[in-house]
Phi, psi and omega in degrees: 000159184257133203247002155309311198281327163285344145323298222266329170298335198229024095302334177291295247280305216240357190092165167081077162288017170260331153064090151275009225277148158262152168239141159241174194203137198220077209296183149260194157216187184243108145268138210301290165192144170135080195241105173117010174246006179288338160276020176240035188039048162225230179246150174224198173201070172253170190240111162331151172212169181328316184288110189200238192208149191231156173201123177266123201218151165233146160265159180280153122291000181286173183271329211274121162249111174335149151213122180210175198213122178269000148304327187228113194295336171286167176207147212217123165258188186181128179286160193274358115352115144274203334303170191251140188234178198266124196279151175289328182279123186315292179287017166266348159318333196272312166273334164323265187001323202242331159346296204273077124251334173298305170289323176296328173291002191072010192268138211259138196258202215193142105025124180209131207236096151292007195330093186292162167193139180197149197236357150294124179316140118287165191059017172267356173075009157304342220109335198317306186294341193266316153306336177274313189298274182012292178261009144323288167325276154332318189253320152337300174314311177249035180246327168265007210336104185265009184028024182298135164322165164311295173297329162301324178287318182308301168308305191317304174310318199299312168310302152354278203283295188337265174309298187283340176230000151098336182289140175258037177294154168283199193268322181325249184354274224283336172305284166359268163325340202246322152268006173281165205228173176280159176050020188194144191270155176271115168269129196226151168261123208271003208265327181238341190068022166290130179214172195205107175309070205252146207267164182231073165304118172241046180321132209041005170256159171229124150305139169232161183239118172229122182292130150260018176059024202232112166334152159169148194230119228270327166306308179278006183270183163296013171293321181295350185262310187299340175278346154267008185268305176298358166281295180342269198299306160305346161283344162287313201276348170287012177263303190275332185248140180268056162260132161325297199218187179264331150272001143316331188277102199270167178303310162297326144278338170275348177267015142251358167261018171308328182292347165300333192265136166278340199245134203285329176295310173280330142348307183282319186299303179301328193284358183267340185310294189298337179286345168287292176337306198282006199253347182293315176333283217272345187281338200263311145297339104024258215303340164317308194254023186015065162252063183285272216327289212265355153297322163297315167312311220266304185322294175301351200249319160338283193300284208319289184314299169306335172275330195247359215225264161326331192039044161246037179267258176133186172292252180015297198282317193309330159244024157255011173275272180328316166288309190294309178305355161281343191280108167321152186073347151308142167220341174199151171199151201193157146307129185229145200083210203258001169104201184033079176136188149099212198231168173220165182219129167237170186246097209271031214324144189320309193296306204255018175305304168327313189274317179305308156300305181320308195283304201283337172304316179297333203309294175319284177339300155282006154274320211241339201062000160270163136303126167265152174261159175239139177234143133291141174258109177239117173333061221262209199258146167325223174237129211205167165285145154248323182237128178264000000 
């Protein structure tokens, strides 16, 4: 993006043609696999990608702190008094957030000129929201210097959506967002935030990202009911198990205690949590050993669970999954984020990317009457400063 240009947009917006404005920069990401266990203390392996959020910012002498969005028509001021409570444009919530978290920390804020700009679909299970806090986060931190760690901002952001947007989300996204490294995924253990880097060669492969357009708003959704389904089922099995979380539970223990649980439905929800965990296990040993067949395998056996186990696909993802595994040169493909909705990341050969969009895009279309958008996901760097 030109960050000439996003100047010159926040001088017309805010004035001051000497424009002293800092850009910060915040991807979004993709996971690769391991999905719906990170609030459930288990591993997951997504990767920042290209696509993110620029946030151009200044201080003030004013009480105020500004907000705008070149994505969005409203702007919102707000006095820089706190505490700060939750604004009606749903999306200046994500940075408010992390205002009060900052305060909350005792850190004292200013006057302040915001500007958002971003190339992540909203609502696409992308990120969006975890990138806007981020880089929220990040340019708060070094506009004040509060020297807060990475990892403080990351919990801060996390908190930030808990309470300011109502998702009971796990740490994945704002980790993500916050440690990615280039060319390589983050394994993150979500129970201790013990992580690892690992690179991820695709020699003759392409990540692809396909948008399946189908409105859906990630607060108002089921999500927040699998997270309570999934309390469900570790409060049967914590009678017998001296466990925290459902990722404590390795597979083979839980598939003879599975029978603890009664109800068939929160059954299902744990067996895919925990069986998604042993499959990030083996996926990450995968990339070590540069074995994309069977990384491709783990993926498609992901989608599988999540569609049948989880119930968070749906008609939409479920065929764009399902058209894209027709294409030769596919070797894996799955739903990525939290579903009802969203995206999908498929595993590609170099040679047939053209054709795979090109096919599975008509495929889709004509089943759904939607557009799909197609991204390359190329493994890129966290949330950073770019221009002082």
């Amino acid at each position: 993006m030109d960050t000439a240009l996003l100047k010159t947009h926040f001088t017309e917006l805010y004035g001051n043609p000497e424009n002293d404005s800092l850009v910060f920069f915040a991807p979004g990401r993709v996971n690769l696999i391991g999905e719906h266990t990170d609030y459930n203390g288990g591993f997951v392996l997504p990767c920042a990608i290209r696509n993110g959020t620029y946030l151009l910012i200044r201080k003030t002498e004013d009480p105020l702190i500004k907000l705008s969005s070149r994505d969005m028509e409203e702007k919102v001021s707000i006095p820089v008094k706190g505490p700060f409570e939750k604004n009606a444009v749903h999306w200046v919530n994500y940075p408010i957030g992390i205002f009060q978290q900052f305060m909350d920390k005792g850190i004292a804020l200013q006057g302040m000129e915001l500007m958002f700009s971003g190339d992540i679909p909203s609502g696409a299970g992308l990120s969006s929201s975890a990138s806007i806090e981020m880089v929220t986060a990040v340019a708060v931190n070094h506009l004040f210097h509060s020297e807060l760690s990475m990892l403080d901002l990351v919990k801060m952001s996390q908190k930030a959506e808990h309470v300011f947007a109502g998702v009971n989300c796990g740490i994945m996204d704002q980790f993500a967002v916050g440690f990615g490294k280039a060319d390589s995924a983050v394994f993150l253990n979500c129970k201790n935030l013990e992580y690892k880097i690992v690179p991820v060669p695709l020699p003759g492969f392409r990540l692809i990202i396909a948008n399946t357009n189908k409105p859906r708003s990630l607060a108002d959704s089921k999500y927040n009911e699998r997270v309570s389904e999934c309390a469900k089922a570790l409060s049967y099995l914590a009678e017998s198990f001296s466990i925290h979380q459902l990722g404590d539970l390795g597979f083979p223990q839980f598939f003879k205690a599975q029978g603890l649980i009664p109800d068939e439905i929160i059954r299902r929800r744990a067996r895919h949590v925990v069986s998604e965990n042993q499959r990030v296990l083996s996926a990450v040993n995968c990339l070590f050993k540069g074995d994309l067949l069977q990384f491709g395998a783990l993926m498609n056996a992901s989608h599988d669970s999540l569609r049948d186990d989880y119930e968070v696909t749906g008609f939409e993802l479920d065929t764009l999954v399902e058209e894209a595994r027709k294409i030769p040169g596919v070797i894996g493909s799955r739903m990525t984020g939290a579903g009802f909705g969203g995206c999908t990341v498929s595993l590609v050969r170099e040679e047939v990317v053209a054709d795979f969009i090109e096919t599975t895009g008509k495929s889709y279309f004509a089943k759904t009457g939607l557009k799909a958008d197609f991204y390359l996901a190329e493994p890129s760097e966290g949330a950073r400063i770019i221009e002082n």
